[in-house]
N, C-alpha and C positions, 0 to 999 in steps of 0.2 A: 705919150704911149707908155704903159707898162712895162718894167721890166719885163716880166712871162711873156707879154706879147714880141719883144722885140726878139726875146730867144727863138719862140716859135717861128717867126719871119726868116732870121737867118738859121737856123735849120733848114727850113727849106730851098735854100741859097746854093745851088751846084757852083761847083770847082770850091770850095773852099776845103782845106784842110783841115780836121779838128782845133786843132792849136788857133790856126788863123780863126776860125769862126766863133772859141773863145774868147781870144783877144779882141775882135770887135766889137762882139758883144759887151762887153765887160766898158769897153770907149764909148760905144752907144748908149749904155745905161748909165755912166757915169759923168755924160757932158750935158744931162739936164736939159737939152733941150730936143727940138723936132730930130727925132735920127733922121728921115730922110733928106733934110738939107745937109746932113754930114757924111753921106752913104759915097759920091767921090772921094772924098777929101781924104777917106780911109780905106781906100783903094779897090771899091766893086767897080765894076767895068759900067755899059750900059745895059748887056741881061743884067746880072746880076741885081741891080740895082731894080729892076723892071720885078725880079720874082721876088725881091723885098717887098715892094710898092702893092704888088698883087697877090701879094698869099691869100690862098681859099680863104673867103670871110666866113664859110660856113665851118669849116675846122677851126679856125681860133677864135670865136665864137661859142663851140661847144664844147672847147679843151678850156676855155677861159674860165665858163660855167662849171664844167667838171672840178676845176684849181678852187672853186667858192669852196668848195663840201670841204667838210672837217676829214683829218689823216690825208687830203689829196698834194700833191707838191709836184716840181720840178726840179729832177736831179740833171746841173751840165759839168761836162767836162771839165775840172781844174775847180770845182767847188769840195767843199768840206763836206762827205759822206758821199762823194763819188765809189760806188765799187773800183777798188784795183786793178780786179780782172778786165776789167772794162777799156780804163786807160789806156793799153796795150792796143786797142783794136784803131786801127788807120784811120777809121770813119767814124770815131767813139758814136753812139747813139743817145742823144735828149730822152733818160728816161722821164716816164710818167707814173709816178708811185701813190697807190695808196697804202695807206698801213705803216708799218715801221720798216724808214727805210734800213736802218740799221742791219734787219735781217740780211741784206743785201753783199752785205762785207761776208756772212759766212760761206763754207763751201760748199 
């Protein structure tokens, strides 16, 4: 599974904290193998793990295809050229940027 995809998955993922849903992600994408067999181990319950396993196939899908196009990205929480203002917010939000995301830092 893609990095992109696994972000999108746990985004979707209720009760998780910003932070927490960072640091998962970040475990997910870094232990190279199947995340669902690590989605226990790193502490989702059994929803949780259910609204991993079943995110809409037809949104990440067409957020996947949208990520192909040239300027398109994904900005998460705790990455390099996350907005600041952003940070601050309890539920930060997985932008979806096209263009330069850099514009983003100004006020």
């Amino acid at each position: 599974m893609h990095p992109e995809e696994i972000s999108l998955r746990i985004h979707g993922v209720k009760g998780l904290n910003t932070s927490l849903a960072s640091q998962i992600m970040r475990q997910l994408i870094a232990s190279g193998t199947e995340p669902c067999k690590l989605l226990r181990e790193i502490g989702l319950n059994d929803r949780q793990q259910a609204q991993f396993k079943q995110a809409n196939a037809r949104y990440l899908a067409s957020t996947l295809r949208w990520l192909e196009q040239v300027c398109c990205q994904i900005l998460l929480y705790g990455e390099v050229g996350y907005p600041e203002r952003f940070k601050h917010i309890n539920d930060a939000p997985l932008l979806l940027v096209q263009g330069n995301p850099q514009l983003l830092q100004q006020p």
